[in-house]
C-alpha atoms as one frame of an Amber mdcrd trajectory, in Angstrom:
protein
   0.000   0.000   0.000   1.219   3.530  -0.896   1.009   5.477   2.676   2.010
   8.604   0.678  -1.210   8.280  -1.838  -3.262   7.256   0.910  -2.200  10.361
   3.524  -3.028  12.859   0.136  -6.528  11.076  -0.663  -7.467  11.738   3.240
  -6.132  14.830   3.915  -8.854  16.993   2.831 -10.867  15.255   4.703  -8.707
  15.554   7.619  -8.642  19.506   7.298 -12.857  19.156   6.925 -13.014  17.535
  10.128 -10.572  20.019  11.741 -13.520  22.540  10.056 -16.251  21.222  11.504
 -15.102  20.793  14.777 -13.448  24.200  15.395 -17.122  25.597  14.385 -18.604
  23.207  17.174 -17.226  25.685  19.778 -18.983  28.889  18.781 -21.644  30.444
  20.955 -23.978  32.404  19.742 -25.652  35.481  21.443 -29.238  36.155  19.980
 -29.586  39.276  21.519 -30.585  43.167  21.932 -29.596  46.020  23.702 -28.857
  44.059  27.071 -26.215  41.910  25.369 -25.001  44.505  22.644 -23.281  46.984
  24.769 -25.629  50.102  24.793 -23.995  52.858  24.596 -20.384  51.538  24.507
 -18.480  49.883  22.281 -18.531  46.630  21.222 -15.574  45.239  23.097 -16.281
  46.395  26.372 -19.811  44.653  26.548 -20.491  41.402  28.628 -20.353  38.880
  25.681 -16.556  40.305  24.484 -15.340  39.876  28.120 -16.915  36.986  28.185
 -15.374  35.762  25.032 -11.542  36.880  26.345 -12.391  34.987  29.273 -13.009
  31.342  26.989 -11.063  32.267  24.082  -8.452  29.215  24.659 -12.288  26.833
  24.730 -14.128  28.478  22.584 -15.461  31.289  20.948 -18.589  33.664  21.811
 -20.136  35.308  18.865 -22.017  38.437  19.915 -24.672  38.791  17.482 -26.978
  41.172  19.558 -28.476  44.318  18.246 -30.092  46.982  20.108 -33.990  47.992
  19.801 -34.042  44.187  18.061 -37.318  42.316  18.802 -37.493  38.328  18.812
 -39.313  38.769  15.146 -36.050  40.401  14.086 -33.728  37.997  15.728 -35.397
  34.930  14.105 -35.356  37.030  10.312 -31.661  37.623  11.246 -30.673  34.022
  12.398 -30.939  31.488   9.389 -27.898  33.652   8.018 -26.237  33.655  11.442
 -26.319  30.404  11.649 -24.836  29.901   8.197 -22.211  31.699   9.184 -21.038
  31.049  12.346 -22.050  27.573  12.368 -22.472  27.466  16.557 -22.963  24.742
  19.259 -25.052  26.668  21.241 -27.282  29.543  20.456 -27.928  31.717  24.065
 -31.945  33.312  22.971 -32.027  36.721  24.839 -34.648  38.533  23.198 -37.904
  39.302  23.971 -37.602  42.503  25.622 -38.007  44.743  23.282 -41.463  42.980
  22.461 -42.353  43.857  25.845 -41.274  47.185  25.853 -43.795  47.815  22.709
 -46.558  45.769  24.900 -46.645  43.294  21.926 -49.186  40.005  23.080 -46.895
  37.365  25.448 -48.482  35.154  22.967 -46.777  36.282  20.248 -43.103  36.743
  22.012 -43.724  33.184  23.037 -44.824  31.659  19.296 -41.867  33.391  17.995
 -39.259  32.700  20.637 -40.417  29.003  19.633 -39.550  28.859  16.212 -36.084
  30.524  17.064 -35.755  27.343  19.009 -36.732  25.255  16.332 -34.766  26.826
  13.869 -31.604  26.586  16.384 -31.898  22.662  16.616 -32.531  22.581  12.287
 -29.024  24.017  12.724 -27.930  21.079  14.781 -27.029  23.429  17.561 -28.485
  23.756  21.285 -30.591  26.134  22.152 -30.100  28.228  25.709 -32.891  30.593
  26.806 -32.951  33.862  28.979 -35.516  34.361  30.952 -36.386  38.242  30.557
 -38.570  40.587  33.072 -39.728  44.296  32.459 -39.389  47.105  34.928 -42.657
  47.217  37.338 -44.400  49.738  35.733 -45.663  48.189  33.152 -47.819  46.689
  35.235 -48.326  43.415  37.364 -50.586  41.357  35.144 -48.767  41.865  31.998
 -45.300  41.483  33.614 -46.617  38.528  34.920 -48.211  37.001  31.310 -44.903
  37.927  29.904 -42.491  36.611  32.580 -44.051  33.266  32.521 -43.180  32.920
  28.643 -39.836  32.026  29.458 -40.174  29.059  31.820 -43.459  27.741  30.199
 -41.759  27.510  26.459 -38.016  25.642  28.548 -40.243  23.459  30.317 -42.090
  22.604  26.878 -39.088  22.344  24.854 -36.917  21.028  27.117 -33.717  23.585
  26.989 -31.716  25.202  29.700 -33.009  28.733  31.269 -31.124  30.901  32.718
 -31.910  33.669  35.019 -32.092  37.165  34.279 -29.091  38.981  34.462 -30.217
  42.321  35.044 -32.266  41.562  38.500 -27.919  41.838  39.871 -27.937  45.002
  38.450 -31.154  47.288  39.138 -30.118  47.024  42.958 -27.169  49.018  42.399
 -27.433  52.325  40.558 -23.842  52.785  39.880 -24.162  50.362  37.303 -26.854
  51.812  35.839 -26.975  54.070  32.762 -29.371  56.794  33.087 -32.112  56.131
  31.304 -32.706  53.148  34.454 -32.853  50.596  31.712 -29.863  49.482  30.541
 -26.372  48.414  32.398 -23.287  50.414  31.836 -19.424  49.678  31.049 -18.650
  49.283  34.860 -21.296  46.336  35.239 -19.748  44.421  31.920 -17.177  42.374
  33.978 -19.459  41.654  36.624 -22.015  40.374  34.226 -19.585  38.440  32.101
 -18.480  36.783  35.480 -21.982  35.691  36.197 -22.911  34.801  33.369 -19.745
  32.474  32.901 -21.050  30.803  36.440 -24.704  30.001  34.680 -22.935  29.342
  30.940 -20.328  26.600  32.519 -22.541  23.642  33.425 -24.256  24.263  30.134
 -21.232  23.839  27.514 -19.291  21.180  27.477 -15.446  22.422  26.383 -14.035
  19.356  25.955 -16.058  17.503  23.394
């Protein structure tokens, strides 16, 4: 047998597989203004730290754009998921669909085809639970909060907790307009969200 032929017939193969599993270890963050970095640039938001933090185990792919709604992250994530070809796909939307007082209903029927269209993709789906700021009112916040658990328990994917609930306590780390986090809460989110993202993904495989 010619080793030499053989090694030259396989090694494209070889350099597919090497492909394919680099793009294994993506996340993806299906985000808005929360995970973007309002207000700040790119590199300083949660996911980016988050990414420096993993970069030797894999790679986080912020794909979050602020004022997005879940409609626009699921017209936006066919070509995402083309690209980046992730593992795991972390949903955070929804609150923008709140913010508008769009029906829970609707959030909920399209945070569930994101979902499906995650596991087409072959990759896992992770979902954020999401909350609104009390004045929107108890029984809608409460029809809308219960989205989230209702559709994991259903579907059978990992929630995590809301991220912001650390933050509102402490106004330092609070932009102005009492919505959104700013540059000095990044690291702190980034650590906590590492704590909930660890058990989830699995570096080694």
């Amino acid at each position: 047998m010619n080793f030499n032929n053989v090694f030259r017939w396989h090694l494209p193969f070889l350099f597919l597989f090497a492909f394919r599993a680099a793009a294994t270890d993506t996340l993806l963050v299906l985000g808005d203004s929360l995970s973007a970095g309002y207000h700040m640039p790119a590199g300083d938001a949660w996911p980016a730290l988050v990414n420096d933090k993993w970069h030797n185990k894999m790679s986080v792919v912020n794909a979050s754009i602020s004022g997005s709604t879940s409609q626009q992250g699921l017209e936006r994530l066919p070509a995402l998921l083309k690209q980046h070809q992730p593992r795991w796909v972390l949903v955070a939307l929804g609150g923008n669909d709140g913010l508008r007082g769009f029906q829970p209903q609707q959030t909920g029927q399209t945070l569930r085809e994101i979902v499906n269209v995650v596991r087409k993709a072959n990759a896992e789906p992770l979902l954020m639970q999401i909350r609104l700021p009390p004045n929107y009112g108890r029984r809608y916040n409460e029809a809308f909060s219960a989205i989230y658990p209702k559709l994991a328990g259903e579907l059978n994917i990992p929630l995590l907790p809301f991220f912001m609930e650390e933050i509102y306590l402490k106004t330092q780390w609070m932009q102005d307009d009492g919505i959104h986090p700013n540059r000095d809460a990044q690291p702190f989110i980034a650590e906590w969200m590492v704590k909930q993202l660890t058990p989830l993904v699995n570096h080694g495989s």
